[in-house]
N, C-alpha and C positions, 0 to 999 in steps of 0.2 A: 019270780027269780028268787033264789033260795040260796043260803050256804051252808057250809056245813063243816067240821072240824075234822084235819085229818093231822096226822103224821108225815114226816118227809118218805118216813121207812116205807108209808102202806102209800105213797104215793109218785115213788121215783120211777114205777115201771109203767105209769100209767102215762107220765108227761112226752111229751112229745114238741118237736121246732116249731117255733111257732106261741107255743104258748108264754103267757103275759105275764111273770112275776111282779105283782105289786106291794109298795113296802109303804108303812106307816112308822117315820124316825119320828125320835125322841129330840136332837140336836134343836139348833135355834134355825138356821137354815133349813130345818125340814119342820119346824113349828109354823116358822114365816110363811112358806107353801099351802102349808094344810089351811091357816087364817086364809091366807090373799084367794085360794079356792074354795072355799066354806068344805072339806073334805076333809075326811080320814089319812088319804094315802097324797104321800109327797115325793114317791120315786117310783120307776119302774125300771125291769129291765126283759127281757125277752131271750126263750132257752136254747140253746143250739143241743145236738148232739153229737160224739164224738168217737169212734172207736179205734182202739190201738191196730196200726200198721201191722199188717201180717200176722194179726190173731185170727182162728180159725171158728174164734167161739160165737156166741153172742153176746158177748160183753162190752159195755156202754158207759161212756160219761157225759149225763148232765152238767152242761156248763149252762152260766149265764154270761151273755155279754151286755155292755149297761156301759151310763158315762159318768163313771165314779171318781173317787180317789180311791187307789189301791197302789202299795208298794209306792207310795212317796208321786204317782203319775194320776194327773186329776186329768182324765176324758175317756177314752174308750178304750174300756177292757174287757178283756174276756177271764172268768175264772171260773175253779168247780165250786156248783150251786149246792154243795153241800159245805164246802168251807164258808161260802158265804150267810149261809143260814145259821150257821153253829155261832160266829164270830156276831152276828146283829142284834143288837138292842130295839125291838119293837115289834110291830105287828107285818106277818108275811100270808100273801095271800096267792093263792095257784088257779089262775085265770085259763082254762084250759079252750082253744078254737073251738069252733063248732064242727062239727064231722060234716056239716056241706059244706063248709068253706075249705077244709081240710082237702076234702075228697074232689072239689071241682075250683078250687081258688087259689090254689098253694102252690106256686112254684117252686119249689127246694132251691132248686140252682142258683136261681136271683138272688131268691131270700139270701143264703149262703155268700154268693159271692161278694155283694153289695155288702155284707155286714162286717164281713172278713176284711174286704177292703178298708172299710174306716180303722178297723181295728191295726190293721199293717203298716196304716197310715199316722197311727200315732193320733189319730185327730183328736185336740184339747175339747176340755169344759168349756162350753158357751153362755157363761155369764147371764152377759146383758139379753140376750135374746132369750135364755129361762128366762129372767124375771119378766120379759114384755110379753113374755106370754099369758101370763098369769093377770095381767091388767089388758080386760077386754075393753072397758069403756070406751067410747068409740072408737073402734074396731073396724066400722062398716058406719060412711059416712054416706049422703045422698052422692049422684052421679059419680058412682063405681069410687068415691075416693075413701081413705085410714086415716082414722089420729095416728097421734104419738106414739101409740103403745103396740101397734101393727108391727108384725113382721115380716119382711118379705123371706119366701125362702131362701135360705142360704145353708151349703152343706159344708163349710168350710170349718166349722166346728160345730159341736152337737152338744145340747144336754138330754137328757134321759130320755123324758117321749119323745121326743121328735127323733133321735136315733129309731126308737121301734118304730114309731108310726111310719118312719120313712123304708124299714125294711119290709114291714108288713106291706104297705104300697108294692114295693118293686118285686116282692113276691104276688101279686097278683090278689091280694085278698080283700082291697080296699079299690076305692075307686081312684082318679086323682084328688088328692090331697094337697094342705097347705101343712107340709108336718112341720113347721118352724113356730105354728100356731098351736098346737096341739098341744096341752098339758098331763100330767100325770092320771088325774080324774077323768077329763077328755076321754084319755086312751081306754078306762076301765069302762067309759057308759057306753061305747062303741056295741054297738050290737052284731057283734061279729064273735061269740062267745056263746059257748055250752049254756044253759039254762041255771045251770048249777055252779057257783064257785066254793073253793078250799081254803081255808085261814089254818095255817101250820103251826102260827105261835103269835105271842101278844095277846092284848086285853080282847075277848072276845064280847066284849058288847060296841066294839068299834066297828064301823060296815064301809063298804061299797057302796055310796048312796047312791041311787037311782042305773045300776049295775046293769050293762047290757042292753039298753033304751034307747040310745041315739044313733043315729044314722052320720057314718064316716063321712056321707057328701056336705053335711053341713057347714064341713071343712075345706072344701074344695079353695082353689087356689084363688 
């Protein structure tokens, strides 16, 4: 697995839904993250595309939808992935599917509708359920039982991975899943990704450790 540095410029026509933006913040809540999962990267958000109503051309907007603070509303939004690149302090990274999952695992529709939905829905930042994500320690106790730091799924509010991983699931590209378990990292080791990842800006001796390796069912519910 390999990466490589690119531009947003030489890379916006190449992104496609689906694919996984990964951010490595500078803040203290995205410090805490990066510690509590020995990693690089402490958010993600995953791209939608959009095009204007009764234009005849081919013209497109990359957006990102993700469970941020943005415009004073902390959970699920959507905005253009070029405003958000410009405006970010840190390292971004373009995690693009793999052309078989694309080509025989990708529901459009689901993906879309389901993501749209959270987003119409207003659904807030989930706290307490980020952070138990991030504390596996017993996780998986003898006869099928969780500690403390287990989460059951719940979609009632969402923080970062677990919005993608949950959209990715109901697009078809993942198997069943526990996306309320899933962390930022998680979602990047997922071996449901191109061979090759893209770092847009920030410190380029920062990586994706063990990028594209793990299998989505590890997650299962």
């Amino acid at each position: 697995m390999s990466v490589e540095q690119i531009t947003y410029a030489e890379a916006r026509n190449q992104m496609k839904p689906g694919d996984v933006i990964a951010f490595g913040g500078k803040g203290n809540f995205s410090q805490l993250i990066k510690f509590a999962t020995c990693s690089d990267v402490s958010h993600v958000g995953v791209i939608l595309q959009t095009k204007v109503v009764e234009d005849t051309t081919d013209r497109f907007f990359n957006q990102i939808i993700e469970t941020t603070t943005i415009n004073g509303f902390n959970g699920v939004n959507i905005s253009r992935l070029s405003a958000r690149l410009t405006d970010y302090t840190g390292e971004i990274w373009w995690l693009p599917l793999s052309s078989e999952i694309r080509e025989n695992r990708f529901d459009a529709v689901a993906f879309y509708n389901f993501l749209f939905d959270q987003s119409e829905a207003r659904k807030e930042y989930d706290t307490p359920q980020g952070i138990k994500s991030v504390i596996d320690v017993l996780d998986k106790l003898p006869f099928g039982l969780h500690g403390p730091g287990y989460n059951e799924e719940d979609f009632s509010k969402f923080f970062c991975s677990e919005l993608v991983a949950a959209g990715l699931e109901k697009a078809g590209s993942v198997g069943t899943v526990n996306a309320s378990e899933v962390t930022p990292i998680d979602l990047c080791r997922w071996n449901i990704f191109q061979g090759t990842y893209y770092q847009m800006s920030g410190d380029t001796s920062k990586k994706i450790s063990r990028f594209n390796t793990a299998n989505p069912a590890d997650w299962d519910v």
